[in-house]
N, C-alpha and C positions, 0 to 999 in steps of 0.2 A: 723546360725553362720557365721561369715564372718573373712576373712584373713586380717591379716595386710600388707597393700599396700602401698608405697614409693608417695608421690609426690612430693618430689625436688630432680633435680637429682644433688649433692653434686658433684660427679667425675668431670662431664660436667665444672666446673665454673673453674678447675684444665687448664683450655687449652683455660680459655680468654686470652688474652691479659694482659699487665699488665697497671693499671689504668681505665678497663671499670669496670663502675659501676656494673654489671653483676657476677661480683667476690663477693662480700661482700653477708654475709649468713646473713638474716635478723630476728629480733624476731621474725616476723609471719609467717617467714617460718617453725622457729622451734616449733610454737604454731601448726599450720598444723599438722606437724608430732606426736606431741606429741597425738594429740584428736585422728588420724587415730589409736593408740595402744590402746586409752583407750578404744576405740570404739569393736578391737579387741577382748582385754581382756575380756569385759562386755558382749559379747555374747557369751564366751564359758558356756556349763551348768557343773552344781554341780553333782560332781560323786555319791553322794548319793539320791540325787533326782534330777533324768537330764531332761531336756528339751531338745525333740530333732526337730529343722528346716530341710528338707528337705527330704533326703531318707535315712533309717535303712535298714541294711539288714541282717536279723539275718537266721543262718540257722534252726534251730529246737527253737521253741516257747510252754513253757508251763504255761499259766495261772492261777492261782489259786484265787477265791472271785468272788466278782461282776468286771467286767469289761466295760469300759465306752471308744465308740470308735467313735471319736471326741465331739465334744462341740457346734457347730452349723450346718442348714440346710445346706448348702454352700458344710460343709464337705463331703467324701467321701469314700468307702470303697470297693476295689475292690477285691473278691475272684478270683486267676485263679486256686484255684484247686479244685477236687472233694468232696463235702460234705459224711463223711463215717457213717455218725450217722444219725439216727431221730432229725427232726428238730422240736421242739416242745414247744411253747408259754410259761411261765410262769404263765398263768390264761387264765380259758375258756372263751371264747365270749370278750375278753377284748383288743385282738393286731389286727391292720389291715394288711393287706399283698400288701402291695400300696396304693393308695392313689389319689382324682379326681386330673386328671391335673399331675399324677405323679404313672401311670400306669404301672405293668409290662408287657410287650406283650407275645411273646405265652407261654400257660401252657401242657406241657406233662403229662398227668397220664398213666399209666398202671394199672388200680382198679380199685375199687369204690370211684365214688367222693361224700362225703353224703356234700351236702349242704342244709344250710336252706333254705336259698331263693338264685336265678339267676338273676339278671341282665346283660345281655351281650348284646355287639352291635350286632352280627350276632351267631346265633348256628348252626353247625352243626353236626348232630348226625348221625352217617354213623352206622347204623344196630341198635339192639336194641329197646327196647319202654322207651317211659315216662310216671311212671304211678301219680298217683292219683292228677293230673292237673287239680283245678277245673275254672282257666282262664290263659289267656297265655296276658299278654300289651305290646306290642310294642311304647316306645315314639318315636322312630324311626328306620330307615332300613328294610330291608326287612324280608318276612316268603319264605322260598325259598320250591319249593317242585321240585322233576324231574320228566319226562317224565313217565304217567300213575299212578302217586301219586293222590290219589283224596284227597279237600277238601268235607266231606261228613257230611252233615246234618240232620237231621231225624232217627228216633228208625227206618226204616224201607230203610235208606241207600234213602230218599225221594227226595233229592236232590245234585248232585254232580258237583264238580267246577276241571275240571282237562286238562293237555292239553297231546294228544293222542302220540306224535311223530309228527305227520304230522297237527292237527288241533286242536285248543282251543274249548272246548265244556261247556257250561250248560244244565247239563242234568234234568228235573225234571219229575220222575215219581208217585211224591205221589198222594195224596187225596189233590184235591181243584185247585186254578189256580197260577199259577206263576207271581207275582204283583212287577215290579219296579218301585217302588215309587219316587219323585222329585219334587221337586218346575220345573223346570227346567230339560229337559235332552235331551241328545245328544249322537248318534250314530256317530262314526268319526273313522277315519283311523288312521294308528302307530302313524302319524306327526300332527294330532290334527286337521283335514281338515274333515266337517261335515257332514254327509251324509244322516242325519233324525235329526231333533230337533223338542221338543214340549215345548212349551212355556205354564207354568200354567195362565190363563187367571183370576183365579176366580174358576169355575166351570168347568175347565176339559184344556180350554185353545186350541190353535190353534196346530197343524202339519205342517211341511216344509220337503218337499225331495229336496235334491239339489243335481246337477251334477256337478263334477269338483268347488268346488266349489259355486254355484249358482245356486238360489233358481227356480226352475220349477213348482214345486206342492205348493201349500198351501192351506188347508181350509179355508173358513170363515166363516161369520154368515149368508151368502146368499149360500152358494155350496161351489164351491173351484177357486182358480185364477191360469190357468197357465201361464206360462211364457215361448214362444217357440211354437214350433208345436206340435198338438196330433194326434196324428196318432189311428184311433180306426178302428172295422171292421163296425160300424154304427153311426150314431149320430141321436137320436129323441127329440122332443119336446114335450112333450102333453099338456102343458099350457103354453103356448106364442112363441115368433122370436128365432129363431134361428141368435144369430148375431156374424159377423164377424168383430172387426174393428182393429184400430190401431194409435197412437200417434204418427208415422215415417209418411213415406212419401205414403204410400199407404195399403191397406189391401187384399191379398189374400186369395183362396178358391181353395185347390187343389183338383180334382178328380185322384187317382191312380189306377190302377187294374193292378196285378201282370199278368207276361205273357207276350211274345213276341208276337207281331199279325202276323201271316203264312200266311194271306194271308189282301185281301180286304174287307170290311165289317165288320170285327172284331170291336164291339164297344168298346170305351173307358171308357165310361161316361157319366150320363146324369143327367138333372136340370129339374125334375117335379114339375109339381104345380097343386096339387089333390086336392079335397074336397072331402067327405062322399055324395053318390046319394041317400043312404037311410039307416036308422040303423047306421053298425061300417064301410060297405063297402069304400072304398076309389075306387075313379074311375077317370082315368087322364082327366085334361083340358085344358094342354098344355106340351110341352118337350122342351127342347135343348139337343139335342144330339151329341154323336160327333162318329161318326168312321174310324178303317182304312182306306184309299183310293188308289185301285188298285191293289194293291202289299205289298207282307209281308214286316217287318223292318228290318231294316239293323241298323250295329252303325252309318252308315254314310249316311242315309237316314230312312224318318218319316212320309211318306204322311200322310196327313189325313184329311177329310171335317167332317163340320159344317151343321148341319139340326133343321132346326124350324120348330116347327108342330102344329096344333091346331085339337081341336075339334070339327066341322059343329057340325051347328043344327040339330036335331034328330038321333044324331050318340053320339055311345062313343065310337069310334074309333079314332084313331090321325090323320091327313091326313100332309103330308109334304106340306109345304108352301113356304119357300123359303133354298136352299141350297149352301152352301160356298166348293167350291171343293180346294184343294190340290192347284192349279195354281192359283187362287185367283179367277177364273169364279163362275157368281154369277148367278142363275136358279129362275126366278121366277115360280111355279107351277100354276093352273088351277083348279077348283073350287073340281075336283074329286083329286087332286094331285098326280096324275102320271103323266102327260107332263105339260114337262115345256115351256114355251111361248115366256119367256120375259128374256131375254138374255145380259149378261154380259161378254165381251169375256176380260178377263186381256192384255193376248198375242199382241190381235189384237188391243186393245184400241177401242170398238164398243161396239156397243148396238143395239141388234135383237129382233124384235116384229116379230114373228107368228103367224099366223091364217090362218085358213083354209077354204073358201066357196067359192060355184058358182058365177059367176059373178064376180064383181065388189067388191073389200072387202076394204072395208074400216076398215084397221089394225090401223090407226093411228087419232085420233079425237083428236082438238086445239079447246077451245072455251073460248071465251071473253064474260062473263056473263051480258056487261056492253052496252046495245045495244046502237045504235045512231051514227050521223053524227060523224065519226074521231076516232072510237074506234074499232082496229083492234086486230089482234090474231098473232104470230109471231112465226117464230125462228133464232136465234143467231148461228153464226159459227166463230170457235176460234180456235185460234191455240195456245197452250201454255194456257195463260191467257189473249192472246190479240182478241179482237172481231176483224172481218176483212168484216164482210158480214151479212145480214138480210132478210129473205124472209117477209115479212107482207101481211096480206089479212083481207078484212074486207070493210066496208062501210066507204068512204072517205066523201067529205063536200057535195057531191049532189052524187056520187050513189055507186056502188062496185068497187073494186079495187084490185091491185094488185101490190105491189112495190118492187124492188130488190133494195138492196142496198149496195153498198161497202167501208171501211172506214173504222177508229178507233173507241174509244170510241163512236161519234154519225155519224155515216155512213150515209155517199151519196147517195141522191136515184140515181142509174143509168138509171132504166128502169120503167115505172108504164104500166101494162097492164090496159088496162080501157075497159067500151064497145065500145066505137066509133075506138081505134086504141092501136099505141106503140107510147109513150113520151119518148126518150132517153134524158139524159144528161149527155156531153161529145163527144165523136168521135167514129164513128164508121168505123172500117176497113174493106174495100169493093176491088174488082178489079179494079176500076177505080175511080176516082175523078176529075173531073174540078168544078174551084172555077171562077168566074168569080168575082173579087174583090177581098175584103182583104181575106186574108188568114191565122189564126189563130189556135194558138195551147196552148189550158188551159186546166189546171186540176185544180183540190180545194183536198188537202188532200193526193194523190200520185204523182208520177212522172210524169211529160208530155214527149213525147218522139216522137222523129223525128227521121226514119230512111231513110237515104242514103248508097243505096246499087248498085253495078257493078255486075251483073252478068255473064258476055260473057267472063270474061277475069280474071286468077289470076296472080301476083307475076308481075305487070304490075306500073310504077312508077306514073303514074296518074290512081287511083282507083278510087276516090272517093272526093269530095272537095265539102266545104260550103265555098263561098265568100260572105263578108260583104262591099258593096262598097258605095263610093259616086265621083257624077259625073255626067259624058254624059249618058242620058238614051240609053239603048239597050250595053253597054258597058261590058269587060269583065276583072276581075284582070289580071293586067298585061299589060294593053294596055294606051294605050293613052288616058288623060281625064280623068282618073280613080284612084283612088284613096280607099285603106282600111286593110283589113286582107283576111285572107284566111286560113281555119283549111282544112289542107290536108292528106291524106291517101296515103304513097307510098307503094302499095305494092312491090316494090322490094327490099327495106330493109323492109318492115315491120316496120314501125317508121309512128306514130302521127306527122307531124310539123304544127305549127302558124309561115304564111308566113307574110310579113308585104311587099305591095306595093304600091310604089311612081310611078305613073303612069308605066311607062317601066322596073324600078327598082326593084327586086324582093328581099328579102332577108329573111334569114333565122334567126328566134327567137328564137325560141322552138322545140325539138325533144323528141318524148316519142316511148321508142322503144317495141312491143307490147307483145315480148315472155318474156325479161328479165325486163322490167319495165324500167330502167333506162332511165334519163331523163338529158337531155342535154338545158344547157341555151347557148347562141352565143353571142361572141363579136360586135360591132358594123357594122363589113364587114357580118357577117352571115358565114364565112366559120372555125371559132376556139371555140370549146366549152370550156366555161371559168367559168364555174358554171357547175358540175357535180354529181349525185345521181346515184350511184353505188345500184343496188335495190339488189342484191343479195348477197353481203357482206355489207349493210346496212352503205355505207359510205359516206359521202359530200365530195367532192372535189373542192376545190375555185382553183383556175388555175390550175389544173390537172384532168386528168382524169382516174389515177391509185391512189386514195387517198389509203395510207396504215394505215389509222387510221378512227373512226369513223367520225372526219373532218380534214381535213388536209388543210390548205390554201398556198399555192404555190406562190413565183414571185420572178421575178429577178431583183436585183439590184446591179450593178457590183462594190464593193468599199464602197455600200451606205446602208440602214437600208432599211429591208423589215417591213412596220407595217402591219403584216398578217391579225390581229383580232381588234377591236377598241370596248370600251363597253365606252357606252354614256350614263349619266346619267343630264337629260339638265337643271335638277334645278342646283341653284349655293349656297345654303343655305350650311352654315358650319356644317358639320358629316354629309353631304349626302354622298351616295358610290354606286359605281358599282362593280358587283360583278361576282365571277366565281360558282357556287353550283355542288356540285358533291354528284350525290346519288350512295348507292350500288344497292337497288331493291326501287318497288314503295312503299314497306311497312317500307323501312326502308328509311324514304326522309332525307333531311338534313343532309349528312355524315360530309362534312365539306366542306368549302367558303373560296374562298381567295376574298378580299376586299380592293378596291382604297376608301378612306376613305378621304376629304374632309378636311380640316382643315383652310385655308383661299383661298386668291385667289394664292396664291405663293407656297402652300406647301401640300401636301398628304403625308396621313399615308398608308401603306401597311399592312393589316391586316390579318391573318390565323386562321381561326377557326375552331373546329371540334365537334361532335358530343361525347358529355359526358352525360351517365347516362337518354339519350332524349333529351338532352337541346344542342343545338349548341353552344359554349362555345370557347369566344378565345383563342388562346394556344398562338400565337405571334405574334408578332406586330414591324415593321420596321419603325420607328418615320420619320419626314421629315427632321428630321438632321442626316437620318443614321444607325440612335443607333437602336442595334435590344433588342425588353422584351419578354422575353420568361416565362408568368404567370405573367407580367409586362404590364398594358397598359400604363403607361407613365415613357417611359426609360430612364430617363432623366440625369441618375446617372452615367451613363457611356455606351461605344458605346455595350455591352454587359450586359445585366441584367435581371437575373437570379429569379425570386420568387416563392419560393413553401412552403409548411411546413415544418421542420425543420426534416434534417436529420444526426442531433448531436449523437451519439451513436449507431446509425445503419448501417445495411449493403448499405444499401442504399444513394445516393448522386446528389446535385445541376447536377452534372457533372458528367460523367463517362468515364475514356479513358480503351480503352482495348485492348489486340497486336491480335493477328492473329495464337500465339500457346503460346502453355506453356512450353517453355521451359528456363530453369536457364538461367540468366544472360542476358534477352530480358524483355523490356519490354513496356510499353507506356511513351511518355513524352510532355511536353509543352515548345515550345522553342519559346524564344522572341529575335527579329530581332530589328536592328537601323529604324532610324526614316527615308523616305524616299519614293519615289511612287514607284522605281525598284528594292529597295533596300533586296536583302534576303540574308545578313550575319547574320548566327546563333552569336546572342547576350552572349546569356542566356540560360538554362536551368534548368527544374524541372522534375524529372523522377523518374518511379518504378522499377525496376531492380527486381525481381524475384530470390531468391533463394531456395526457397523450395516450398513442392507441397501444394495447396489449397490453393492459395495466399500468403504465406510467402514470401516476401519480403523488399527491403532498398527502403527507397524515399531518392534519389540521386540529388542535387544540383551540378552546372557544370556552370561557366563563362570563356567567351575570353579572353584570355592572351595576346595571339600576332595578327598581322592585317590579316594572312594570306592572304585565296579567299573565296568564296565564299563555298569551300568543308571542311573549318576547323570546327572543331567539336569543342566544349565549352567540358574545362577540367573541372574533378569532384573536388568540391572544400570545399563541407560537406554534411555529407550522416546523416541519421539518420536511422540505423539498425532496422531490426526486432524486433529487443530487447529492442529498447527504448532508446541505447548509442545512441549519437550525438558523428561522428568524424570529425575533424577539422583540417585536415596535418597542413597546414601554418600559426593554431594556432587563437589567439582573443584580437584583438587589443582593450583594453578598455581605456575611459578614455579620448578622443579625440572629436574633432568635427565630426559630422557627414560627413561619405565620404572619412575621412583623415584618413590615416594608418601612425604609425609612430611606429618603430623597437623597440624605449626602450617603448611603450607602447602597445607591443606583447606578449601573454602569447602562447606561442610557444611550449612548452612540461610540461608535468608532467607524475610523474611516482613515481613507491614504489615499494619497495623488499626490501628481506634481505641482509647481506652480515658477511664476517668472520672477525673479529679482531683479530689482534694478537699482542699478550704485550712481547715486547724482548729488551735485552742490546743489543745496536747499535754494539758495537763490537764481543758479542758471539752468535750472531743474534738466538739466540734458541728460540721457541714461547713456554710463561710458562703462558697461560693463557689454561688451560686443560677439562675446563666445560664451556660451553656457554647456558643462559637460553634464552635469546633473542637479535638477531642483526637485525637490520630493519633501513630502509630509507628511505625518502619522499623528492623528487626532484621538484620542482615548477618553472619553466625558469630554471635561470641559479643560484638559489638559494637551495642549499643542505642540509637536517637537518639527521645527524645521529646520534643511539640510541642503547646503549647496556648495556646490565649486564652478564659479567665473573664472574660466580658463584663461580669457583673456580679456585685463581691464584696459583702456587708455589712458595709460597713467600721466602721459604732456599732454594732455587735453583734458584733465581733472585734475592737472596742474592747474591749468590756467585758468579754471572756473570760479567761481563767488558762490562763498556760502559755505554752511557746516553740510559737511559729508554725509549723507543720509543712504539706506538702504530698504528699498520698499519693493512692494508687491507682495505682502504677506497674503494666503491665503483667506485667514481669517484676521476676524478686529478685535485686540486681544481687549478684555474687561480690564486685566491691570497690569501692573508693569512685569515688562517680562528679562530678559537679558540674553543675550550675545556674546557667544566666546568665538575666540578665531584657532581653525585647526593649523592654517599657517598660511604665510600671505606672504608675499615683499613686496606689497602695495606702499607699505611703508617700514623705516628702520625703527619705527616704534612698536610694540604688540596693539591688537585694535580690540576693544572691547564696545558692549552697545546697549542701550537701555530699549525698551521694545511701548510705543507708544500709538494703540490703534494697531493699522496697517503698517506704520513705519518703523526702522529702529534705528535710532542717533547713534552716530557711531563717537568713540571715544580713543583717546591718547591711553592706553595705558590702562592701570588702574587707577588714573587721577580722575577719570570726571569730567577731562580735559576737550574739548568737543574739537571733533577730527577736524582740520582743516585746508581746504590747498597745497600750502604752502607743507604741508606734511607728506604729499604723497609722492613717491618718487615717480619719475617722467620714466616715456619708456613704457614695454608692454609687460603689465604684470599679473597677477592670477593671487587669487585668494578661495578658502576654504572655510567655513561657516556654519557654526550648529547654533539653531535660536531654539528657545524654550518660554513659552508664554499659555497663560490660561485669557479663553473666551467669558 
């Protein structure tokens, strides 16, 4: 049922105006009203047979007949009180009590439930039995049973499925065997991970044990495959190899035996190799053995030797052969093997042959199978891997021989013993020598070596000296006639010098001084070392002889350019270059190179490279006009040029300036200076000013105003904020040629806000504009636009006022007259227009001119709408 509801409101039209169209009551207003009653009327119900929409609320209800409680599924019927009667169907077997998809949930009884059949999602029957159950189907959910519930199978209780408290059990004690049958089956843990699977093959099919996952056992149709190591307490064969291999990189064979060894001799392990001597007997024919050696085990110590042994003829006893001790000493044994003969010392790097007899023993036998003229028997002596010496014996080209020799790869005989005598070749050092003639000194393959020695006298400034002269025979360096060098020994400084003399003239070359190494080169007088080698701070010194660097070159030029270093590259070919290379170590060559780079005969490049990724790689390059390229080989685009990947949208940049702290209102800048060679008046400016933490800050633009000095700082003259504002005090000259500023083509301020109007008779200055929805301004130069709507004026009490109609509170004070238009108003039946004077603006009749007044405004609460426009 629904109420009859108003929609025109009739009172409302009583307080328009008189003459707006909003007064006149229309036919389809009254068509409206009329359908809203009928609409009314037609839903109330018929007292004798009522229809009722929404909620009844009767207190006491009695029925009488059949009763019928709603009309479709939709509907609904909600009991909240107690059922006090038996509820009971109209015909047996014939009403459901819900329905699929539209179920009751829980059922309480206190009784017997006699049902015919059950289907339920889950039962649970807490004490009692269920009898005469001849199957029980589950389409789904579970059969729950608890703790010592068995499921129990067999007349004689033959098999039982229960889980204990503590463990799930199948128990089967009947007659026969317990058979899990499958195509397929698997033993696995709660999370479905395998632990035994048989796979049906056909005829019974394979087994799998797996650990963790992964398969270790499996039968096959030859034995079984494992995968891993098997640890057994034996492993035999009785028909065929015993093999060990493997698809990785190698194949092991461990022997283990449980036990710490206590002392020495404890065996480990051992590797026989038996055959049968007769019948089933097996009887050894060889061993590897291994045992403790010395001393029991430690965690942190393991001795232990290696023994091979064989079986002699007419024995079947082992006898040891040869043995690998703990230190690596290696024993070769003797036919009964128990002493060992033949001897391997690790320690000592040797090798010992024993034997023991009367006379003469010949311990060591060499023989060359190969008889005849030049076929000897030898041995080789080395040091490392390098031969140094050869003993040979044998028959030479006519009779026996004997040759020493000393050398590299194919060594120098030195000495041959023969029968007639000793063949030396080379020099042999004796007490005495006179040479009567030339006098010679050769080697082939070592050093030749002449020593000059003073014995009677140390720390004496003539020790020792070789002169090389030419000249007057019988003559000496340093004399008259004579002419050459002279390498001399002072021992009173202990210094090496190469003298250089001009008959009588002596001068000094060279000095090497003999404890500290360092080595002195002489100027032309011989008295100023001017080329210096500092041997124990490993430094050159070119005119010093305190070089504070690995070379330092030294000289003076008072006013004038020293060219310390000079790198000569004597071709003239265009992109040749001399170069400077700097390494960190010898594995790591090539760091980086600076390079004079060739370009014609007039002009070089200056070149800086470094090591990138392996490859020396230039990073910059200063062109022959100047201009430096930094990832630029030819800069030619300006005296700075920059190339790299693009670092548009990242933290990263061509350039990076950065201050020295972080602190607000500091920050890095680039400042450009007048054009000029002395010239450093800051120009210009571009700068980050810093005002909050993590980089938050303005890029700050700053140009010179006035000429000051030299210490005038460039004022800020547009910033662009953190935030993205661009500020611009002195405003944006558009509109002009470039470079030229000109005042009326300055946009110099803007701005917006609100502000308060007030509508009053000039003479009873009372403000009757009492509701304001919106007053707002927008300022642009010297151009002013303002904006409002007085929602609500007093218009019978600016009836009754004196004076011409004014409207004030302008923002600003306009410089000249501005004007007022009305967006719409019924303050009056005339349109209102306004002249703008200062702060105030006169309101007007019309387009007459006519100055608003009183008796113009209608009474009553009215509202007006207002755009003014005036210049400051």
């Amino acid at each position: 049922m629904t109420n009859y509801t108003k929609t025109t409101d009739f009172a409302a039209k009583d307080s328009l105006p008189s003459g707006d169209s909003g007064k006149i009551i229309r036919g389809t207003e009254f068509e409206t009203e009329f359908d809203n009653i009928a609409t009314a009327v037609n839903s109330k119900s018929d007292a004798n047979n009522p229809t009722f929409t929404g909620t009844v609320t009767i207190d006491g209800l009695t029925v009488n007949g059949n009763t019928v409680l709603g009309n479709a599924a939709t509907d609904t019927v909600t009991v909240t009180a107690d059922i006090a009667s038996n509820l009971i169907p109209s015909a047996d077997d014939t009403y459901n009590l819900g329905a699929s998809g539209a179920e009751w949930n829980d059922l309480f009884i206190d009784g017997v439930a006699n049902i015919d059949s059950l289907v339920a999602d889950t039962a649970d029957i807490n004490g009692g039995t269920v009898d005469g159950v001849t199957s029980v189907s589950l389409s789904s959910g579970n059969l729950t049973l608890p703790d010592n519930s068995k499921a129990i199978f067999g007349a004689g209780s033959d098999l039982q499925i229960y889980h204990s408290g503590s463990h799930s059990i199948i128990e089967d004690s009947g007659t026969g065997n317990l058979f899990i049958k499958g195509t397929n089956l698997s033993l696995r843990d709660a999370d479905g991970n395998d632990f035994i699977t048989m796979v049906d093959g056909g005829s019974g099919g394979t087994v799998s044990l797996l650990h963790l996952g992964a398969t270790k056992l499996a039968t096959s149709s030859t034995g079984i495959d494992v995968t891993g190591t098997a640890v057994t307490d034996g492993v035999q064969s009785t028909d065929g190899d015993i093999k060990v291999t493997t698809s990785g990189s190698f194949a092991g064979f461990n022997s283990q035996r449980a036990g710490v060894p206590s002392s020495g001799g404890y065996q480990l392990g051992r590797l026989n190799f038996d055959a049968y001597s007769t019948g089933t007997t097996f009887v050894s024919g060889a061993s590897i053995q291994s045992f403790s050696d010395g001393a029991a085990w430690t965690s942190s110590s393991t001795p232990t030797y290696l023994s091979f042994q064989t079986t002699p003829s007419g024995s079947t006893s082992l006898k040891e052969r040869i043995k690998i001790s703990n230190n690596g000493d290696i024993s070769f044994y003797e036919d009964t093997g128990t002493s060992a003969k033949f001897l391997w010392s690790a320690s000592d790097e040797s090798l010992s042959l024993v034997k023991t007899a009367s006379g003469v023993t010949k311990a060591l036998k060499l023989y060359n199978n190969t008889a005849g003229a030049n076929n000897r028997v030898g041995i080789d002596f080395h040091t490392a891997s390098t031969l140094y010496g050869t003993i040979e014996a044998g028959y030479g080209a006519a009779s026996p021989e004997m040759n020493f020799k000393v050398g590299g790869v194919t060594p120098s005989q030195i000495l041959k013993l023969t029968s007639t005598g000793i063949d030396v070749s080379g020099s042999v050092t004796a007490d005495g020598l006179t040479v009567d003639g030339e006098g010679r000194i050769e080697e082939t393959g070592a050093a030749a070596r002449f020593i000059v020695s003073r014995t009677d006298a140390l720390n004496v400034a003539e020790t020792a000296s070789i002169d090389l002269l030419e000249g007057s025979a019988g003559g000496s360096f340093g004399s008259a006639n004579n002419y050459g060098f002279s390498i001399d020994l002072d021992g009173s400084d202990n210094t090496l010098n190469v003298l250089s003399g001009n008959q009588t003239t002596v001068t000094k070359r060279l000095s090497v001084a003999r404890d500290t190494g360092d080595i002195r080169f002489f100027e032309d007088t011989g008295t100023t070392a001017k080329f210096f080698w500092d041997s124990s701070a490993e430094r050159l010194g070119i005119g010093t002889t305190l070089p504070n660097s690995v070379i330092e070159s030294a000289s003076t030029s008072d006013g004038g350019d020293v060219e310390a270093i000079r790198l000569t590259n004597l071709t003239t070919t265009a992109n040749s270059s001399s170069s400077i290379m700097f390494n960190i170590s010898t594995a790591d060559v090539d760091s980086a190179k600076i390079s004079s780079t060739r370009i014609d005969g007039s002009n070089n490049d200056l070149r800086f490279s470094q090591r990138r990724g392996g490859t020396l790689t230039e990073a910059m390059r200063i062109d022959s006009s100047g201009n430096v390229g930094i990832g630029d080989q030819n800069p030619t685009n300006g005296y700075l040029t920059i190339r790299g990947a693009t670092t548009t949208g990242t933290k990263n940049g061509h350039i990076m300036l950065t201050g020295d702290s972080a602190t607000n209102g500091q920050g890095p800048q680039i400042v450009f200076s007048e054009s000029g060679l002395s010239s450093n008046f800051a120009g210009a400016s571009v700068g980050y000013v810093r005002t909050g933490s993590n980089g938050i800050g303005d890029l700050v633009f700053g140009t010179r105003a006035t000429a000051g000095d030299a210490n005038t700082v460039p004022t800020e003259a547009m910033r662009i904020d953190s935030s993205g504002h661009l500020i611009v005090p002195n405003g944006v000259t558009l509109g002009t040629a470039v470079g030229t500023y000109a005042a009326a083509n300055t946009l110099d301020d803007y701005e917006e806000g609100t502000w308060t109007p007030t509508l009053y008779a000039a003479t009873t200055g009372t403000n009757r504009a009492t509701s304001i929805v919106s007053a707002t301004y927008t300022k642009i130069g010297r151009l002013v636009r303002c904006k409002a709507y007085l929602s609500v004026v007093d218009g019978t009490a600016l009836n009754g006022d004196s004076g011409a109609i004014q409207l004030g509170g302008l923002p600003f004070t306009a410089s000249a007259y501005g004007h007022l238009r009305t967006l719409y108003s019924n303050l009056s039946s005339s349109s209102i227009t306004g002249i703008v004077t200062g702060t105030v603006v006169g309101l007007s009749v019309g387009d007459s001119q006519t100055t608003l007044q009183p008796s113009n405004i209608n009474t009553g609460s009215n509202n007006i709408m207002i755009d003014v426009t005036f210049e400051v």
